[in-house]
N, C-alpha and C positions, 0 to 999 in steps of 0.2 A: 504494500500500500504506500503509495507517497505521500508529501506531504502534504499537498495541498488537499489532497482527500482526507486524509486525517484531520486537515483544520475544519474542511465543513460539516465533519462527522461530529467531531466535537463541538461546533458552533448549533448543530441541530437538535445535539442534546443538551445545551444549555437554554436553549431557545425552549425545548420540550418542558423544559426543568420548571423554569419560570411560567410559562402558559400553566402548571398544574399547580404549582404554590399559588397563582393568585387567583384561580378558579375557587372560591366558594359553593360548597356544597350543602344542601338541606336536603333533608326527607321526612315524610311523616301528615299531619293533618290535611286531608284534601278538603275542607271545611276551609282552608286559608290559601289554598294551592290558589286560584284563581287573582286571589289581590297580591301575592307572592311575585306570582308571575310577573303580572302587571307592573309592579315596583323593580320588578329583575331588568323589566325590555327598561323601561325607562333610566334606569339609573346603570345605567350599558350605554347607551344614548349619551348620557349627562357626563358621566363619568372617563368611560370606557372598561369598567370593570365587572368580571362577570358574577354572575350569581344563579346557581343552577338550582332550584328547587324538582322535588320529583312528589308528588300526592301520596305517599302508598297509604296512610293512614295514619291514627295517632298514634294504635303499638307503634308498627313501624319505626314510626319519628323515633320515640321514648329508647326501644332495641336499639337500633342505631345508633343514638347520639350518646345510650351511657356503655356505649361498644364503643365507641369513639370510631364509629366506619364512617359518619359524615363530619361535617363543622358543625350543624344544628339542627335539632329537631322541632316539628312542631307537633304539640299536643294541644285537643281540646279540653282534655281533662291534667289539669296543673300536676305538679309534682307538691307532696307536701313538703313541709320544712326536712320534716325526718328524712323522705326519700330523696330530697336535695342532697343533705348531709350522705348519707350513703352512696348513691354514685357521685359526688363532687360534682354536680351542678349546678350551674348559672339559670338562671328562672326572667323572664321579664312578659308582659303581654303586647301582641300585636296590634291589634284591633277590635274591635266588637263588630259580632255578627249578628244573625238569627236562624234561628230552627225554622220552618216551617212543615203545616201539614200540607201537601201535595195531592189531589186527587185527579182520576180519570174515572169521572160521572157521568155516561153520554145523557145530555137534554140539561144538565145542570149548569151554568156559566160560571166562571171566572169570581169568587169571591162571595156565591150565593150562599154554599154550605156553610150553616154553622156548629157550631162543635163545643160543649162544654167543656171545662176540664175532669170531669167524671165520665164523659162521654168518651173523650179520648182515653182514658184507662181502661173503659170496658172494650172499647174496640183491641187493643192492646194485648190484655188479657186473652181476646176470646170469648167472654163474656155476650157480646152483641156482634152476631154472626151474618146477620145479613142488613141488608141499608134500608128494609121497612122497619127496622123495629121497631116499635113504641118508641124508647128513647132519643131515637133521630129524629122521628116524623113531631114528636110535641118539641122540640126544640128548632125543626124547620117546617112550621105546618104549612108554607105555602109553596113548598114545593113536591115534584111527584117523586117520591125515592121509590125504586126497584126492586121485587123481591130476588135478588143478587146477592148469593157471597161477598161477602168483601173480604180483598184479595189485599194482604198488610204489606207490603216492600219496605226491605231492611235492611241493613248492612250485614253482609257478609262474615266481614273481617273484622278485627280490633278494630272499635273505633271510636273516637271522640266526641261525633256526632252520637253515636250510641249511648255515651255516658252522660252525656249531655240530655239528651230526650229520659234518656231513666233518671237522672234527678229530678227533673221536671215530675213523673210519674208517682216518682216517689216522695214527693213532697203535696201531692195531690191525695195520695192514697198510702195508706200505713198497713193497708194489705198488701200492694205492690212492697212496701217498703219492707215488708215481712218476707214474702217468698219470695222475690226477685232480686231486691236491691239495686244498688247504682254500679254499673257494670259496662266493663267496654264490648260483651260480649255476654248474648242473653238466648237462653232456651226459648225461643218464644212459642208459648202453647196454643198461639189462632195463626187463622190459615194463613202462611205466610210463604214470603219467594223472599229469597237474599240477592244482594246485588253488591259488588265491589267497589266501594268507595262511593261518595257521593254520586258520581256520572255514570254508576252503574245500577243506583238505587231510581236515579231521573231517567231512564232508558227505562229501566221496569214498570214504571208509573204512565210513561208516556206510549208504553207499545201492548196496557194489559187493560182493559176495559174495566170495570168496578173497582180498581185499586186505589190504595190509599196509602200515604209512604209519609217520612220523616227527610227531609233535605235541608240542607242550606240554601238559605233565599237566594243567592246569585246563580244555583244552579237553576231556582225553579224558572226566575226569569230568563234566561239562557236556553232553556228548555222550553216555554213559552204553558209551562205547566199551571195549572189553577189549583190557586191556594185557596184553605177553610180560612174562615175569620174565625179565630177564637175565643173563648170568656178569661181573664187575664183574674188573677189573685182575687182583686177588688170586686171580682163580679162584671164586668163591662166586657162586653164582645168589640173586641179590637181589629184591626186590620194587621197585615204586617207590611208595614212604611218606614219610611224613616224619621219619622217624627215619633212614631211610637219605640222603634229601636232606641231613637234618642232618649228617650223618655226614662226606659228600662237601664240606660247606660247607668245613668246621671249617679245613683245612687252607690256607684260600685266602687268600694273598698281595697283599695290599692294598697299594700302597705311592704316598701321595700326590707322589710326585718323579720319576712317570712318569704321572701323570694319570692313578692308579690301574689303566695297565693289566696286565691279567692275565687267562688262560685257566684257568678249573678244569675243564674236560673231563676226562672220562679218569684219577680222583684215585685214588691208593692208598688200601688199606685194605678188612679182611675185609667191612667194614659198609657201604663205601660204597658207592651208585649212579653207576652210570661213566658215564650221561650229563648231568650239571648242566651250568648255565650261569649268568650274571649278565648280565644286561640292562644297559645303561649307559646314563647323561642324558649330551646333549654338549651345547652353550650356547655361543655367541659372546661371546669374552673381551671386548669391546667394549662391549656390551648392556648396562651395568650397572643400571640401572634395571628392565629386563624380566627381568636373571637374577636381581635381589635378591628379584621374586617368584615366579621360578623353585624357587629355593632355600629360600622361607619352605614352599611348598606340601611340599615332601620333608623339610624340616625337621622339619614338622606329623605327615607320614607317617611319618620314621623315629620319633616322640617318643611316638605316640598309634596309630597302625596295624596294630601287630602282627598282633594279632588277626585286624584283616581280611586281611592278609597268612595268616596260618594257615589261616581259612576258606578260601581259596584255592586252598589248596595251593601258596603259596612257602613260603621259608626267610627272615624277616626278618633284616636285617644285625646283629651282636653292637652291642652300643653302644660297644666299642674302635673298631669300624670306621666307627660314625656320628661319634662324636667327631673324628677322624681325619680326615673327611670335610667337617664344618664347620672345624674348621681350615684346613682347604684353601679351604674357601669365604672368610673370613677375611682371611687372607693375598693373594688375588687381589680382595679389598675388593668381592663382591658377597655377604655375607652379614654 
């Protein structure tokens, strides 16, 4: 080999070397893959530097990031303090979303069905099997429901959005909260089809006639899917908007001396939507170099992404709680 082939051999693998050092990588909640993305092209654009997010789910994320195979994971369901301390993670939140119920009701429009929060547990359960029930029909008397199975579409896999809809369940119902619990992954006992990841739960909803599913609003819009309006803590049957997302935000408990965990499932309040959630980054406290560009990319997003957050349909975080959030980064010297 001469030498000039040796220099460009070696020039290619340095070249290689550096394209994967400053490749950042995520895996894990598809509940956030969507505004992830979005903030990846854009701050690629802005920047020039990459950031590759993959949906698999919030195990996924959680597996991965305390294996240290990616730079960060995201989960819908937080890590507690104990499980931070145990794999040596970094914790902070992304955004706020929302759950919604999803259905395929042929003759019913766009926002017509309404849905109690007992009503949703018995559909859940299995309890109430087909879409005349009693139960349905006095809570929608002016519409025609079908004597039709209904057909539950669910997640598959581990998943965030799963743990996220069973607290919701279980905070409605102390029977659910008895035999099922809050779980990333649930026996469900009514008639039910699973789907993978969010875009695979919005595929089964949108290709299966009588079904009824659990999604993240950006898929349903995406999907061009019809959502139930549902009865929210206070009693009041809400839409899911962004004003009621915001609503549900407002009240949520941030607090960096617990590695910002906290649940806003299920929030009080006339206006608010009772199924939100907040996606979370987790990061190996170790990593300092791969979280500090961890942390530049979300920094980016919280400072400059709103917007595409809104197009979305999330709730971007108030700047108390981004400030908040960089401190935290800060103090653990990866930001």
């Amino acid at each position: 080999m001469n030498k000039i082939s040796s220099m460009i051999i070696a020039g290619t693998m340095v070249a290689t070397s550096l394209v994967a050092s400053d490749l950042v990588k995520g895996d894990g909640s598809s509940f956030v893959l969507p505004i992830n993305q979005a903030w990846a092209k854009a701050y690629y654009k802005a920047t020039g530097k990459k950031v590759q997010y993959n949906g698999g789910g919030s195990g996924k994320g959680i597996k991965d990031a305390t294996k240290r195979l990616v730079d960060f994971g995201g989960t819908d369901a937080p890590l507690t303090p104990k499980a931070q301390k145990k794999f040596k993670m970094l914790q902070f939140p992304a955004v706020v979303g929302a759950t919604v119920l999803a259905y395929n009701l042929p003759g019913v429009p766009n926002e017509a069905l309404k849905l109690t929060d007992k009503a949703i547990v018995a559909i859940a359960e299995g309890k109430v099997k087909y879409w005349d029930n009693p139960m349905l029909k006095a809570i929608n008397p002016n519409l025609k429901l079908p004597h039709k199975k209904i057909i539950f579409a669910r997640r598959s896999d581990a998943s965030g959005t799963t743990w996220n809809f069973t607290y919701f369940l279980a905070s409605v119902s102390r029977e659910w909260r008895k035999h099922y619990g809050v779980k990333k992954s649930i026996n469900w006992s009514c008639n039910n089809v699973g789907g993978k990841g969010n875009p695979g739960v919005s595929s089964i909803i949108k290709q299966t006639p009588y079904s009824i599913g659990y999604i993240e609003y950006a898929y349903a819009v995406e999907s061009n899917a019809k959502v139930a309006v549902v009865e929210n803590r206070d009693g009041y049957f809400v839409k899911p908007e962004m004003k009621t997302f915001q609503a549900a935000a407002a009240g949520a408990d941030f607090d960096p001396k617990k590695g910002f965990y906290t649940v806003i499932g299920y929030p009080k309040g006339k206006d608010s939507y009772p199924l939100v959630a907040c996606p979370f980054i987790i990061m190996p406290k170790e990593k300092v170099a791969q979280d500090k560009k961890v942390t530049a990319f979300y920094a980016w997003a919280y400072d400059n992404g709103a917007d595409i957050a809104k197009k979305l349909y999330y709730v971007p975080l108030p700047k108390s709680v981004t400030n908040k959030i960089k401190n935290y980064w800060k103090a653990n010297g990866v930001y």
